[in-house]
PyMOL Python script that loads the backbone (N, CA, C, O; Angstrom):
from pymol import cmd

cmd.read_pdbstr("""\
ATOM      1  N   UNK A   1     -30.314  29.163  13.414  1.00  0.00           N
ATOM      2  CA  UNK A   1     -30.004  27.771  13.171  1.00  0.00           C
ATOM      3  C   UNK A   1     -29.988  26.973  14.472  1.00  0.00           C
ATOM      4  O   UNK A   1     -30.083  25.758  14.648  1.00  0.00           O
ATOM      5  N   UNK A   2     -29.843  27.971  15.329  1.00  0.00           N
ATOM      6  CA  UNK A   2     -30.238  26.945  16.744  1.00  0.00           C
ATOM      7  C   UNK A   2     -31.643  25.928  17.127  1.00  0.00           C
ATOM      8  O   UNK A   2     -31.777  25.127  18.052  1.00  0.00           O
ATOM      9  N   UNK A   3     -32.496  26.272  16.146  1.00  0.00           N
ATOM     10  CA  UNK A   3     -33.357  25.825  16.499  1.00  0.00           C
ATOM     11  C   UNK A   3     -34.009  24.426  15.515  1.00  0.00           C
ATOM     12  O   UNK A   3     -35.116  23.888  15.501  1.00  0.00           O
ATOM     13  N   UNK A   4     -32.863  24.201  14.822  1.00  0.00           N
ATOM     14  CA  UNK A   4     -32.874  22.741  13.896  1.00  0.00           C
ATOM     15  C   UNK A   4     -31.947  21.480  14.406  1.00  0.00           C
ATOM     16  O   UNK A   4     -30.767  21.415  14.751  1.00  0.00           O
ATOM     17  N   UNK A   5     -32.745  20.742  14.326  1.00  0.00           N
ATOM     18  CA  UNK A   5     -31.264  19.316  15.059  1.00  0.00           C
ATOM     19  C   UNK A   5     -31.037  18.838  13.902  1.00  0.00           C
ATOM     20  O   UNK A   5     -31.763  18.945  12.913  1.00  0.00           O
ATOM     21  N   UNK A   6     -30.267  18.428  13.965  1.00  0.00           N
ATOM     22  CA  UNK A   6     -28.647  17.532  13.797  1.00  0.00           C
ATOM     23  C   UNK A   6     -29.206  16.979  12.549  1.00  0.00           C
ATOM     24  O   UNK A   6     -28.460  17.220  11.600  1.00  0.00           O
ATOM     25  N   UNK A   7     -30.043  16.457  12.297  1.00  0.00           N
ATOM     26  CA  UNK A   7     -31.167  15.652  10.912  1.00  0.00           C
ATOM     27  C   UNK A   7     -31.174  16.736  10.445  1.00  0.00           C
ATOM     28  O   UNK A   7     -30.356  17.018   9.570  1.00  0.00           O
ATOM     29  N   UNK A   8     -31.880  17.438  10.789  1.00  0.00           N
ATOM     30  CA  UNK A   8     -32.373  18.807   9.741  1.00  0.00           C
ATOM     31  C   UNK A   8     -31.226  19.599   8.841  1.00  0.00           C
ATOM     32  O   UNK A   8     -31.352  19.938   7.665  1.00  0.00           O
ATOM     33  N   UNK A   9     -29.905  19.835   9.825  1.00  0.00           N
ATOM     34  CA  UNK A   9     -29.001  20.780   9.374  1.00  0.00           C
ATOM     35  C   UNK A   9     -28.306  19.453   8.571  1.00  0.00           C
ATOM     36  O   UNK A   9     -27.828  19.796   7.490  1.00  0.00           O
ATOM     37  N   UNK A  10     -28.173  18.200   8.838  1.00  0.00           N
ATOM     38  CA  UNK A  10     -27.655  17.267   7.711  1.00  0.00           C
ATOM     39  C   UNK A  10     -28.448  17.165   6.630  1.00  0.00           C
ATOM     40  O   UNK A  10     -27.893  17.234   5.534  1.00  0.00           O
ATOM     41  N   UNK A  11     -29.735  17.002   6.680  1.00  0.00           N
ATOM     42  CA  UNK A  11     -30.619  16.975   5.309  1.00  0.00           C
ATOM     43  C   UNK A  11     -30.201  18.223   4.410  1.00  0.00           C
ATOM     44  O   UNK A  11     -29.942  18.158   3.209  1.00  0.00           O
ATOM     45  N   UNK A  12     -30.182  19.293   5.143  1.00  0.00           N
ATOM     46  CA  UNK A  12     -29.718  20.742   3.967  1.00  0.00           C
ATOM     47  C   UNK A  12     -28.358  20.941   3.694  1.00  0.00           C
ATOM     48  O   UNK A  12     -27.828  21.863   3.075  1.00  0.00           O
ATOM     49  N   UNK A  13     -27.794  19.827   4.306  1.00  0.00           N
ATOM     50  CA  UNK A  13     -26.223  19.947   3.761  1.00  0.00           C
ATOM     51  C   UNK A  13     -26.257  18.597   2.770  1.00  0.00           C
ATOM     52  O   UNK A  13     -25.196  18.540   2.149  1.00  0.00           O
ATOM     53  N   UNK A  14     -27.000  17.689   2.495  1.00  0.00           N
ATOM     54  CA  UNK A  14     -26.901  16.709   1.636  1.00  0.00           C
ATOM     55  C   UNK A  14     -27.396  17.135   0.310  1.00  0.00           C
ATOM     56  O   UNK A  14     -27.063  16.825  -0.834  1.00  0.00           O
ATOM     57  N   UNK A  15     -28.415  18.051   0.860  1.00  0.00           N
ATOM     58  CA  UNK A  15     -29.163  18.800  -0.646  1.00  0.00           C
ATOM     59  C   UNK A  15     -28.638  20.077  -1.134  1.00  0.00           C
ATOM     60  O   UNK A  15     -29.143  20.768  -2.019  1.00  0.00           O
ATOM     61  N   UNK A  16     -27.524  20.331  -0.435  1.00  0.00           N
ATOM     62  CA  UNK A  16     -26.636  21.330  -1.132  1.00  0.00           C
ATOM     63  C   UNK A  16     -25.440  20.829  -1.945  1.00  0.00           C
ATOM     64  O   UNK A  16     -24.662  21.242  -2.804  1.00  0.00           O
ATOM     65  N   UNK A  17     -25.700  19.706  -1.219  1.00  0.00           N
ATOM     66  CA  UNK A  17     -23.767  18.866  -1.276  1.00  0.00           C
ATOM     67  C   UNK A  17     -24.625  18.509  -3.384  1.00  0.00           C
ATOM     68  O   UNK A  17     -24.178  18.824  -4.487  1.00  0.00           O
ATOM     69  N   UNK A  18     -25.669  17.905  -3.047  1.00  0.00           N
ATOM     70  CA  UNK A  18     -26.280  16.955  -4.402  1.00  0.00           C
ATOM     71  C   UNK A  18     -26.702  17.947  -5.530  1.00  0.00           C
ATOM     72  O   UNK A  18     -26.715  17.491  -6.673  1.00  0.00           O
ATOM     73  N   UNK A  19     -27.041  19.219  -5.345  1.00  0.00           N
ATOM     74  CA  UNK A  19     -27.526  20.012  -6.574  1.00  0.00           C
ATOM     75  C   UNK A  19     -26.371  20.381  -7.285  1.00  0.00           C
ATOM     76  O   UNK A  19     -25.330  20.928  -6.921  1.00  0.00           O
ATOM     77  N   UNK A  20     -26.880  19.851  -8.687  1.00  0.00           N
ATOM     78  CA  UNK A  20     -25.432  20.560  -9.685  1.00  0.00           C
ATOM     79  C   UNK A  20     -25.830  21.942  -9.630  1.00  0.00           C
ATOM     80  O   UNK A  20     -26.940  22.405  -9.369  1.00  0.00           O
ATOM     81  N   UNK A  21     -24.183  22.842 -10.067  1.00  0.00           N
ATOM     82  CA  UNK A  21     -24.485  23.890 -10.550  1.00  0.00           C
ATOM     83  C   UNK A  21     -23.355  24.359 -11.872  1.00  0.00           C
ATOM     84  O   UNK A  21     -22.303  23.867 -12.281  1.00  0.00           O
ATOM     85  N   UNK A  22     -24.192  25.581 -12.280  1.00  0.00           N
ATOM     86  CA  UNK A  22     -23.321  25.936 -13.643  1.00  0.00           C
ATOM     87  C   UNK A  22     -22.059  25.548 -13.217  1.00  0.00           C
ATOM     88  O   UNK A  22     -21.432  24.526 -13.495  1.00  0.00           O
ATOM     89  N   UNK A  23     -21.621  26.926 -12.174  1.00  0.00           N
ATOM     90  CA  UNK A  23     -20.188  27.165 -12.092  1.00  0.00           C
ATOM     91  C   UNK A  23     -19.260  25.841 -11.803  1.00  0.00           C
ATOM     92  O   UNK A  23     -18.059  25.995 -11.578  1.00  0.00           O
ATOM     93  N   UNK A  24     -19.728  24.814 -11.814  1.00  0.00           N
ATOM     94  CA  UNK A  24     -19.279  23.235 -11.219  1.00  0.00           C
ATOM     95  C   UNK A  24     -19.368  22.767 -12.910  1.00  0.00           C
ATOM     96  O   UNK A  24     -19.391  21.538 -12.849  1.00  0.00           O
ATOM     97  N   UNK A  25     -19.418  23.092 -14.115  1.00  0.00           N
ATOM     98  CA  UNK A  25     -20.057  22.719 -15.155  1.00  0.00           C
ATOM     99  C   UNK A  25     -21.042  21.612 -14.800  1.00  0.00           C
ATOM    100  O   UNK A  25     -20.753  20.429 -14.984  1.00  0.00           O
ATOM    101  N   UNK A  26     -21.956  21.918 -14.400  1.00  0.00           N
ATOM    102  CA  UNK A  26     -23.307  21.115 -13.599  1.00  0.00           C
ATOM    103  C   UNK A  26     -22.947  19.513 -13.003  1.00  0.00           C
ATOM    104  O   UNK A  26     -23.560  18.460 -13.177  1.00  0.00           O
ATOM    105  N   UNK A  27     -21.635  19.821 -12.198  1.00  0.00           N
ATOM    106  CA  UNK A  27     -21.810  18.771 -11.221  1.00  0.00           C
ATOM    107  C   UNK A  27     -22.178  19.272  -9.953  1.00  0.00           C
ATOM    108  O   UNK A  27     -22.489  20.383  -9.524  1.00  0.00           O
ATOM    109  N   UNK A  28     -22.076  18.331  -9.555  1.00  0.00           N
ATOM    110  CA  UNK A  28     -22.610  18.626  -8.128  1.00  0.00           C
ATOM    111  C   UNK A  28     -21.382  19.070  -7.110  1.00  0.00           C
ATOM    112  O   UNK A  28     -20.229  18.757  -7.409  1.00  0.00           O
ATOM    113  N   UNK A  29     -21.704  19.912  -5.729  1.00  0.00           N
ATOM    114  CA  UNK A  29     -20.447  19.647  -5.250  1.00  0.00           C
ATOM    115  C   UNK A  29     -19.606  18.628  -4.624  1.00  0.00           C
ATOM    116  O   UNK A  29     -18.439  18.715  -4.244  1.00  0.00           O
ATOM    117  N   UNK A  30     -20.482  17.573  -4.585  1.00  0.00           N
ATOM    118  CA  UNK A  30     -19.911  16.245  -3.980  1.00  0.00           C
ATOM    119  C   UNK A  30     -19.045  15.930  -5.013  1.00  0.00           C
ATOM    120  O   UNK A  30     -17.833  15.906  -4.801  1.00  0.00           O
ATOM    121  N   UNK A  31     -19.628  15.622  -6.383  1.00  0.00           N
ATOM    122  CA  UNK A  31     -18.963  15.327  -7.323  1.00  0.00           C
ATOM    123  C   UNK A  31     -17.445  16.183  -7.826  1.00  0.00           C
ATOM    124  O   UNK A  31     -16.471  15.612  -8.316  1.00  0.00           O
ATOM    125  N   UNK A  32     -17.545  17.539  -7.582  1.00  0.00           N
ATOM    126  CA  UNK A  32     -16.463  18.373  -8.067  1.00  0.00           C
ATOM    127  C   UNK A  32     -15.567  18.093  -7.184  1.00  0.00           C
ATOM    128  O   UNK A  32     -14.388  17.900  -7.479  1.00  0.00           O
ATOM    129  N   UNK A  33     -16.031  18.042  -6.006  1.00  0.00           N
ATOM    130  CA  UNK A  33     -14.474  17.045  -4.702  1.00  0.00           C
ATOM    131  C   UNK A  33     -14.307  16.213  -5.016  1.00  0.00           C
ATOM    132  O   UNK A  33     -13.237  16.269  -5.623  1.00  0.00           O
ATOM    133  N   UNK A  34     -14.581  15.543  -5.033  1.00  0.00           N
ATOM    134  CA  UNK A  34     -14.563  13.811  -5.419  1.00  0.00           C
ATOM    135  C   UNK A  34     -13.389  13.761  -6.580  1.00  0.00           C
ATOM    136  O   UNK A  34     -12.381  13.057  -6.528  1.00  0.00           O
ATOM    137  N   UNK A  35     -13.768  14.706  -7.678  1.00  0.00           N
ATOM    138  CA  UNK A  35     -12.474  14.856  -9.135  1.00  0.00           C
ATOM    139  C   UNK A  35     -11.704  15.234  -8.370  1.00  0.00           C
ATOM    140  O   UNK A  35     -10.654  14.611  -8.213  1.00  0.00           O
ATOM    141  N   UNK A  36     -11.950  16.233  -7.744  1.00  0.00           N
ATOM    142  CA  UNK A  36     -10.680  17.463  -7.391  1.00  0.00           C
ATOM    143  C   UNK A  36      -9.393  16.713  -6.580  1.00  0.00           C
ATOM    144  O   UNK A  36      -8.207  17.032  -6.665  1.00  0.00           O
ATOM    145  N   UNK A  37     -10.113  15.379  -5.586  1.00  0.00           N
ATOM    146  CA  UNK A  37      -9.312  14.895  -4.706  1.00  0.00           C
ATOM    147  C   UNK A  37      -8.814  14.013  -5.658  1.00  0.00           C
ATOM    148  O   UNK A  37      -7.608  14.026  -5.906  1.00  0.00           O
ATOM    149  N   UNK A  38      -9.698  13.118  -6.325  1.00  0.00           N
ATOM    150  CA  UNK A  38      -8.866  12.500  -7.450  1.00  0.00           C
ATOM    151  C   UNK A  38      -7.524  13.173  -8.197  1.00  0.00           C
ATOM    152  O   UNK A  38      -6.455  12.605  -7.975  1.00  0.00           O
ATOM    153  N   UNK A  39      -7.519  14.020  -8.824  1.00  0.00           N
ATOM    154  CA  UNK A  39      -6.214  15.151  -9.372  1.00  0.00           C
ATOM    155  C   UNK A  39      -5.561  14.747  -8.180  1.00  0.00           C
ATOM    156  O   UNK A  39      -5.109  13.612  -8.033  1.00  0.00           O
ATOM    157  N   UNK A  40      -5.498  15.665  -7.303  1.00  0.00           N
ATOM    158  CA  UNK A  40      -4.208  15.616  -6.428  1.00  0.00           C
ATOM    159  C   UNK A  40      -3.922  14.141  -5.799  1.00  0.00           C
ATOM    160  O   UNK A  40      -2.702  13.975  -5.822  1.00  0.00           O
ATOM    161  N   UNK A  41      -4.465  13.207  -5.344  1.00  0.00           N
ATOM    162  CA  UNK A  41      -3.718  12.223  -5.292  1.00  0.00           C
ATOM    163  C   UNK A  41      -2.859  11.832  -6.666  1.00  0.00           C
ATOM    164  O   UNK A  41      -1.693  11.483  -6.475  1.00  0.00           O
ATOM    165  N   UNK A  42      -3.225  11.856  -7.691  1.00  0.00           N
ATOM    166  CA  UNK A  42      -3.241  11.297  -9.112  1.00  0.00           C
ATOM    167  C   UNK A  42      -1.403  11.933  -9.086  1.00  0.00           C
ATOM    168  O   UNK A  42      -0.404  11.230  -9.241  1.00  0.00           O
ATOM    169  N   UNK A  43      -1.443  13.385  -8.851  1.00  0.00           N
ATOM    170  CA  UNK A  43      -0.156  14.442  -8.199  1.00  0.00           C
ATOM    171  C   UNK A  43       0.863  13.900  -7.359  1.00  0.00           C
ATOM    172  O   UNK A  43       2.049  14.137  -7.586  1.00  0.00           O
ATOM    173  N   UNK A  44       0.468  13.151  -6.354  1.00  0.00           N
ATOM    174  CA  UNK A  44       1.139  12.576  -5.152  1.00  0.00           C
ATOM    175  C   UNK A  44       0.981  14.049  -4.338  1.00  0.00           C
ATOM    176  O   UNK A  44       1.967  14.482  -3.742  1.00  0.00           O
ATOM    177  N   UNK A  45      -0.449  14.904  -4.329  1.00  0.00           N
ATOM    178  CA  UNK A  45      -0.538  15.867  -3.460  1.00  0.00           C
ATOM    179  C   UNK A  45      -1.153  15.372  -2.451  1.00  0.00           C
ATOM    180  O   UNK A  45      -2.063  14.608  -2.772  1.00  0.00           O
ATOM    181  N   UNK A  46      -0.968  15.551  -1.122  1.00  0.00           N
ATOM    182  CA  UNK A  46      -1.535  15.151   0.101  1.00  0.00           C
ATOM    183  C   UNK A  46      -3.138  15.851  -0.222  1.00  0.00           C
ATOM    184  O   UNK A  46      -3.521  16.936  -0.660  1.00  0.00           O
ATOM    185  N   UNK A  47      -3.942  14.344   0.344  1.00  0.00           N
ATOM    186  CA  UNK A  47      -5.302  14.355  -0.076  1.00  0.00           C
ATOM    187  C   UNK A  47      -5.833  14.636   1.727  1.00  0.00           C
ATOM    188  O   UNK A  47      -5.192  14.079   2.618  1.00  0.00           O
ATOM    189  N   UNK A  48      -6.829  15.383   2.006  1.00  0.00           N
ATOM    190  CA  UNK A  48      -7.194  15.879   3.188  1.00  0.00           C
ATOM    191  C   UNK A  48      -8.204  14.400   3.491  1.00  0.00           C
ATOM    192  O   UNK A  48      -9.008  13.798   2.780  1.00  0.00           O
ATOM    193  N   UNK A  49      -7.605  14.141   5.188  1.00  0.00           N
ATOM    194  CA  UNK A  49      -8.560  12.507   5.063  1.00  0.00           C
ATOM    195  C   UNK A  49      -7.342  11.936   5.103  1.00  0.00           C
ATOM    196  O   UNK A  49      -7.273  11.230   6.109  1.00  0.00           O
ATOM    197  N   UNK A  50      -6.206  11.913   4.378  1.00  0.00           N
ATOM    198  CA  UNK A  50      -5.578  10.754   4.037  1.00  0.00           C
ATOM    199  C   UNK A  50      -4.113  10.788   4.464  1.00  0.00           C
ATOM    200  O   UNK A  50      -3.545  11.764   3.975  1.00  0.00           O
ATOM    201  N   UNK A  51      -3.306  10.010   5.242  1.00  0.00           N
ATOM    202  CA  UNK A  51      -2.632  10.173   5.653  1.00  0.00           C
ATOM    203  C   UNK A  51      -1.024  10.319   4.622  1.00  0.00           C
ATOM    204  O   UNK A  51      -0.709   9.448   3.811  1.00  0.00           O
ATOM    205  N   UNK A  52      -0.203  11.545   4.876  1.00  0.00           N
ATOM    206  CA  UNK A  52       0.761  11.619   3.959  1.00  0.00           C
ATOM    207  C   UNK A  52       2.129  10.318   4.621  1.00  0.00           C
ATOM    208  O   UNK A  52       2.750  10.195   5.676  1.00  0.00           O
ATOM    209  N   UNK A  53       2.070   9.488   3.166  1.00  0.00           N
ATOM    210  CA  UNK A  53       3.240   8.652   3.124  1.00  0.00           C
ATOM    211  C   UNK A  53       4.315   9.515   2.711  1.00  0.00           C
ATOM    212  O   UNK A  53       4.104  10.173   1.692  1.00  0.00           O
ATOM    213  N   UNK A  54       5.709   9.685   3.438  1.00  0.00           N
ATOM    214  CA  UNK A  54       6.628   9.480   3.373  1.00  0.00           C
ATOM    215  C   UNK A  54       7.594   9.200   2.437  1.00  0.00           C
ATOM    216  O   UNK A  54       7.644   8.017   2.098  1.00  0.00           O
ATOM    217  N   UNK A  55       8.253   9.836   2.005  1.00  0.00           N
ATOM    218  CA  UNK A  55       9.361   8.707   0.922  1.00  0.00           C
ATOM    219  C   UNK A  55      10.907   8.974   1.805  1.00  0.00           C
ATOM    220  O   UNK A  55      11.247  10.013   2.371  1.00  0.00           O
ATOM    221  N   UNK A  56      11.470   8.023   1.731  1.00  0.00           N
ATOM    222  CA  UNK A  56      13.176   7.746   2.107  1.00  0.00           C
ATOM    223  C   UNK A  56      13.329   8.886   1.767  1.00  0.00           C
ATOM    224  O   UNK A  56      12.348   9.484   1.324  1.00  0.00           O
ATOM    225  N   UNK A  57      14.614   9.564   1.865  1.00  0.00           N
ATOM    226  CA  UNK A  57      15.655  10.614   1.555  1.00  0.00           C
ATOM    227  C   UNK A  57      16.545   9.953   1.912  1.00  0.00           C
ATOM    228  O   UNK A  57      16.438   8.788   2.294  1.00  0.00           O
ATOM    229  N   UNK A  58      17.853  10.775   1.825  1.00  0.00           N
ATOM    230  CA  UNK A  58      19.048  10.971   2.176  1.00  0.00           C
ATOM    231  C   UNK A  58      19.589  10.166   3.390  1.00  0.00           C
ATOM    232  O   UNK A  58      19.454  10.664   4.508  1.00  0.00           O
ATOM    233  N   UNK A  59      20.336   8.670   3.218  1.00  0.00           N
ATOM    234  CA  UNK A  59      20.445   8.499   4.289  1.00  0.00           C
ATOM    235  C   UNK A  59      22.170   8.619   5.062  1.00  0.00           C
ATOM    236  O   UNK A  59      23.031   7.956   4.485  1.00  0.00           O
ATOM    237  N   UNK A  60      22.555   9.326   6.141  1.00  0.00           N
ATOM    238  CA  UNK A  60      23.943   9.588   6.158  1.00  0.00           C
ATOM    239  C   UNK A  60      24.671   8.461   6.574  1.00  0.00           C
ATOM    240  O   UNK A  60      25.881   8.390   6.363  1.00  0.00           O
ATOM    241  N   UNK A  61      23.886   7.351   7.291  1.00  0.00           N
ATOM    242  CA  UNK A  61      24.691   6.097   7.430  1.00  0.00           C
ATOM    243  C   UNK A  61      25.564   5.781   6.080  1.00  0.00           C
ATOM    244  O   UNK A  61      26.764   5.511   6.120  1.00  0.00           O
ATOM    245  N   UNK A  62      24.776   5.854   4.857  1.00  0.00           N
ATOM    246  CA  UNK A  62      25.097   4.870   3.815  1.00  0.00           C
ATOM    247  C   UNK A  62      26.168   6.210   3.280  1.00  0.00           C
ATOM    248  O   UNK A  62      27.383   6.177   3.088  1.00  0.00           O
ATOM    249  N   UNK A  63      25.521   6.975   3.181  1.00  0.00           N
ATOM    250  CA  UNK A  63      26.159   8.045   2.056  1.00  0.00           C
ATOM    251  C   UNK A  63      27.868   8.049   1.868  1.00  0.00           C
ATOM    252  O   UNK A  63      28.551   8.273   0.868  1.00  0.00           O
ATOM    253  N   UNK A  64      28.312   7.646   3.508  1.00  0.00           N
ATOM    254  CA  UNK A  64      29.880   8.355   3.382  1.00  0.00           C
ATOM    255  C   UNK A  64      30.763   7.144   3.807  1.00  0.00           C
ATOM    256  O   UNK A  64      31.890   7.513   4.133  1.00  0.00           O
ATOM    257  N   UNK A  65      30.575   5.885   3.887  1.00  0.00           N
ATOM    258  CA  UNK A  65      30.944   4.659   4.170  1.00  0.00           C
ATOM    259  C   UNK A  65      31.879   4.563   3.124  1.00  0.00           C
ATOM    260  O   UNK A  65      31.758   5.037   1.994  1.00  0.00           O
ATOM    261  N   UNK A  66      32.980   3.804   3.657  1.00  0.00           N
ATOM    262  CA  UNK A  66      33.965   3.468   2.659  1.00  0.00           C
ATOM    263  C   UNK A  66      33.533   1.630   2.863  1.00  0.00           C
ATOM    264  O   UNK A  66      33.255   1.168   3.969  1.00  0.00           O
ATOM    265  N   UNK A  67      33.554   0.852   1.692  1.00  0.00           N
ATOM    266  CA  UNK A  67      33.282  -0.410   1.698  1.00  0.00           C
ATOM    267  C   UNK A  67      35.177  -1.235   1.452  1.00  0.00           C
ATOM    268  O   UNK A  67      35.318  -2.457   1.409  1.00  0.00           O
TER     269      UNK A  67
END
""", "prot")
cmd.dss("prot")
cmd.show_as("cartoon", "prot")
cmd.util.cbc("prot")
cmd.orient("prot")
């Protein structure tokens, strides 16, 4: 593979990425990521790419305050 540039080894990764196959029930693999990342955001699962937000917890200022 040393001897293909940068075009070449991207062209055979675009035409791998684009052919459906069975085991994908004939999507493609672009397409089967594409769902797959869909699901887990859909989850609130950290999506790779995407930065994980945060939620509040527990805060001890408030928790033990007498008003």
């Amino acid at each position: 593979m040393d001897d293909l540039a940068q075009d070449e080894l991207d062209e055979i990764t675009r035409r791998i990425n684009d052919t459906p196959l069975k085991v994908l029930g004939w999507l493609t693999p672009s397409e089967a990521w594409d769902e797959q990342m869909e699901r887990l955001a859909a989850k609130g699962t950290p999506v790779p790419g995407h930065p994980v937000q945060s939620t509040p917890t527990h805060n001890p200022r408030q928790c033990c305050t007498s008003n």
